[in-house]
Structures are given as structure tokens and as C-alpha cells.
C-alpha positions as CSV (number, residue, x, y, z in Angstrom):
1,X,12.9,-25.4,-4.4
2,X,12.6,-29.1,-3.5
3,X,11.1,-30.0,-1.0
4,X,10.0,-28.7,2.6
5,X,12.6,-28.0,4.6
6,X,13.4,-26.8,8.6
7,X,12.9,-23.2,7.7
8,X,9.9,-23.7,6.3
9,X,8.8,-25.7,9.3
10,X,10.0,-22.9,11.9
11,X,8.3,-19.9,9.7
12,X,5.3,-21.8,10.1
13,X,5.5,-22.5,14.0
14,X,6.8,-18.8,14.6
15,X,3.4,-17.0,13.0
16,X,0.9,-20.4,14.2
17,X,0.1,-21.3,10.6
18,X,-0.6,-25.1,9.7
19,X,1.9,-26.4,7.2
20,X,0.8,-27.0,3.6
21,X,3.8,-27.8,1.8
22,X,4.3,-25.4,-2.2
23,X,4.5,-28.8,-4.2
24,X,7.3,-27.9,-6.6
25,X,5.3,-29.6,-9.7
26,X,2.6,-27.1,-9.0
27,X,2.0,-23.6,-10.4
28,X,2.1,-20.5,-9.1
29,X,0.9,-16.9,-10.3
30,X,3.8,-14.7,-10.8
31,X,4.2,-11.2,-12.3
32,X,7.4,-11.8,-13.5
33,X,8.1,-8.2,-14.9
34,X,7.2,-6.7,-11.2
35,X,9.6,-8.8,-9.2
36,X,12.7,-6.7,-9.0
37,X,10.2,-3.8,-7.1
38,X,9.7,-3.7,-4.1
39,X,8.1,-4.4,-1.7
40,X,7.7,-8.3,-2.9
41,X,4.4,-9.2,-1.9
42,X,2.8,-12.7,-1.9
43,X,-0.8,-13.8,-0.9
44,X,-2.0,-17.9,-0.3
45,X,-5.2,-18.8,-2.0
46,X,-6.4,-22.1,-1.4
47,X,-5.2,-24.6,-2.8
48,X,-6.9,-25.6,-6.4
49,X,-6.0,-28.3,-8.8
50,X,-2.9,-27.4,-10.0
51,X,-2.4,-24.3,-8.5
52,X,-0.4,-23.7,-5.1
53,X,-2.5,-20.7,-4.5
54,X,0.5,-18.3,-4.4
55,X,0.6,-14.9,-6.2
56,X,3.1,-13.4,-6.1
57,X,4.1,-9.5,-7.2
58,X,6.8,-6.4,-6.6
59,X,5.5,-3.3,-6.1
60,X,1.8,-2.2,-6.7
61,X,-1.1,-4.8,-7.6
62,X,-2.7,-4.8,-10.8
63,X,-6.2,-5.5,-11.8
64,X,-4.8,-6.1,-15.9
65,X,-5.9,-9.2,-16.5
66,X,-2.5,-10.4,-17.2
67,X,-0.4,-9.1,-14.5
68,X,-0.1,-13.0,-13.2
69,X,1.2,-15.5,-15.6
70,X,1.6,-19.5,-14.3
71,X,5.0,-20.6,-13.0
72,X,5.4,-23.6,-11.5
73,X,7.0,-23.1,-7.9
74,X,10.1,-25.2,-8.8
75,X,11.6,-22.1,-10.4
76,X,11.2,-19.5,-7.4
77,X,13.9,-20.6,-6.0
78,X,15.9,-18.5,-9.3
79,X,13.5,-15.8,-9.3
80,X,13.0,-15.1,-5.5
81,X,14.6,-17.3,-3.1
82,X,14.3,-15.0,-0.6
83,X,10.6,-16.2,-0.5
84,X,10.9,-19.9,-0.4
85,X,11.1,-20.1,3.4
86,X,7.6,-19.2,3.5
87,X,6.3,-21.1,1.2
88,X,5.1,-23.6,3.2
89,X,2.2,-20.8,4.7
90,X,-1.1,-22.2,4.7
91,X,-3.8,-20.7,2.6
92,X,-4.9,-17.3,3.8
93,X,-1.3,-15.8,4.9
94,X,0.0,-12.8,3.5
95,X,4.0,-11.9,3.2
96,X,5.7,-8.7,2.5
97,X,9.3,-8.0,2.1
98,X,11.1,-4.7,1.9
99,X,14.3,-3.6,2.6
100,X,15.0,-4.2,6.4
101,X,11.6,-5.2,6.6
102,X,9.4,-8.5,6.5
103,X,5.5,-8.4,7.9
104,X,3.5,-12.4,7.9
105,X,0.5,-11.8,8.6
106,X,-3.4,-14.3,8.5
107,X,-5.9,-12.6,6.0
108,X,-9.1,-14.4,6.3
109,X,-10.5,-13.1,3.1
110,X,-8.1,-15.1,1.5
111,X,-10.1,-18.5,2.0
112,X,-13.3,-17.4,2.2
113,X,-14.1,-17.6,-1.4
């Protein structure tokens, strides 16, 4: 990933979210050992110091304290590319992707912290 790009720009307009750009020097949480499960699921916090607010999972959610682990976003594009086109998402959207399947959706929980 490396910088925002059309895709990201039409993602946005197509579910009416603002655009905040995933700065690639940023981290985001990541459980690594979950990714190849599906569905891949990824949630937007807000955005916090040097955190893009992005967790990101396959499969079930944990509540183990170290299910995420920091990753900054400039290596999803090895891990999960298939993700990067919705990267730009503001704070509070939701993505899941199965097989044949991809739901965007606005959680307002998400940002109200």
C-alpha cells in the first residue's frame, strides 16, 4: 500500500463514508495467525496517535489479550490486499469478506468511545 488511490475513493462514495486516508507509516492491529479464515473481518476505530484504527481478523473474534499484534498498514498490501480498497473507510465502518460475499456497513459504536 502507498498511497490513496481511485478505488479507495469510489469505495468510499459507493457506501457515503468521508475519506480518511490508512497512512502507510501507521499501525494497524492484526491477528496475523487468523487471516487465512474466513470471513476476513475488519473494524475502523478512530484514529489515535499512531494507530489507523484498523483491526483486522479471519474467522471468530477473540477477547485473548493478544489476539491483535501492531502492523504497520504498509504491509497489508502482502498480507491481505484484497482489503486495501477499503482502507480509506472512515472511523466507524465495518467490512466483511467471504467467499462470493463482501457486506460495508456504518457501526456507530465504533466512535463513540
Amino acid at each position: 500500500m502507498s498511497k490513496f488511490t481511485s478505488e479507495q475513493r469510489e469505495i468510499c462514495c459507493r457506501y457515503g463514508s468521508d475519506i480518511v486516508v490508512c497512512d502507510p507509516a501507521m499501525k494497524v492491529g492484526i491477528a496475523l495467525a487468523t487471516i487465512d479464515r474466513s470471513p476476513l473481518n475488519a473494524l475502523r476505530h478512530p484514529v489515535l496517535d499512531d494507530a489507523t484504527g484498523w483491526f483486522i481478523w479471519g474467522g471468530e473474534l477473540s477477547t485473548d489479550d493478544n489476539f491483535f499484534r501492531p502492523m504497520h498498514a504498509s504491509h497489508l498490501f502482502g498480507v491481505v490486499p484484497r482489503l486495501i480498497p477499503y482502507l480509506a473507510l472512515a472511523p466507524g465502518w465495518r467490512v466483511l469478506m467471504a467467499p462470493d460475499q463482501i457486506d460495508v456497513w456504518h457501526d456507530p459504536l465504533l466512535t463513540n468511545v
